[in-house]
N, C-alpha and C positions, 0 to 999 in steps of 0.2 A: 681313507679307503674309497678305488673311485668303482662304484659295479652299478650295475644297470638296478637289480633288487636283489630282496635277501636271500632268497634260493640260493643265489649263486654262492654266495657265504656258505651258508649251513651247506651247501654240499662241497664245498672245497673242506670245511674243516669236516668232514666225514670220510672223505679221500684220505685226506692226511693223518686222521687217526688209526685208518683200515691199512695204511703206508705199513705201518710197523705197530700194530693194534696190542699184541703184548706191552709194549713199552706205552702205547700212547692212552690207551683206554682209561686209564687214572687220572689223565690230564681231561680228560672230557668236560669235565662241568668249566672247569678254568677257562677252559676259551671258548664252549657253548657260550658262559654267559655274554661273551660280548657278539652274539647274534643277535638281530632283533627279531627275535621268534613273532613275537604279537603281530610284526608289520608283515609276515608270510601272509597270502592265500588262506584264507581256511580251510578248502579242501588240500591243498598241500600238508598244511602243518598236520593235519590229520590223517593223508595218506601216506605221506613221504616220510617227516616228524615222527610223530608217533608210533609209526608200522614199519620204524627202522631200529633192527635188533638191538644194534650199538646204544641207541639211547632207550630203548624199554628196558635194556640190562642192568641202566645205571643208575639206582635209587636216587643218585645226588638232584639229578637235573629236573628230579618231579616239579622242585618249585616256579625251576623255568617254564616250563609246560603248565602250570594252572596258571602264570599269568598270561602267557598267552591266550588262553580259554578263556578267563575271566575275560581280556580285551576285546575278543571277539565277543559274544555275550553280552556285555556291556554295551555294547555299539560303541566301539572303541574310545569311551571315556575315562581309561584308565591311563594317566601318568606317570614315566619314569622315564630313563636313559633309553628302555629299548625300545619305548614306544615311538621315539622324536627319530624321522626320517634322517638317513646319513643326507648333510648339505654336500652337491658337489659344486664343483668349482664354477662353473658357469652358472649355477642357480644362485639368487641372490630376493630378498623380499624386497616388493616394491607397495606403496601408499602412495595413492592417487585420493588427494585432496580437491574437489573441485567447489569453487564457491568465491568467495571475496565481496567488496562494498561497491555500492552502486555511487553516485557523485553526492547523492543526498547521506553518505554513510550508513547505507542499513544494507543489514545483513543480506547477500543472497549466497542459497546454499543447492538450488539446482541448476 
């Protein structure tokens, strides 16, 4: 999934459940859960999130929403699936080792 951040997620699948909201509203938590709520804004997930009827309606997703809380709170020491930033394609980790031996073999490391 390639988006800039998570907003954009959680408001496309709030679009598409308000699409056809009788039919979609049950499917809520199902594909909530693969938002990564915790990696919203804080003040979003508490203005936008929370103060969005669709999801205050739907007991299922409470659990979603305290991890979220909890992450924030935390100072975001909490792990799982929805905490780890989506990788997109051109991001990649890099390790920059710098150091090696001098001619006498000892170590240098700045």
């Amino acid at each position: 999934l390639y988006v800039t951040d998570e907003e954009q997620v959680f408001e496309t699948v709030t679009r598409w459940v308000r699409h056809r909201e009788p039919e979609r509203r049950p499917q809520l938590f199902q594909v909530l859960k693969h938002v990564r709520l915790p990696l919203l804004d804080p003040w979003y997930f508490v203005e936008q999130v929370e103060g969005d009827e669709i999801v205050r309606q739907n007991p299922e997703v409470f659990d979603l929403l305290q991890e979220a809380r909890m992450y924030h709170l935390s100072g975001n020491e909490i792990i799982s699936e929805r905490t780890k930033p989506r990788m997109q394609e051109f991001q990649s980790e890099v390790f920059m080792i710098i150091g090696g031996c001098t001619k006498d073999e000892r170590f240098v490391s700045e």
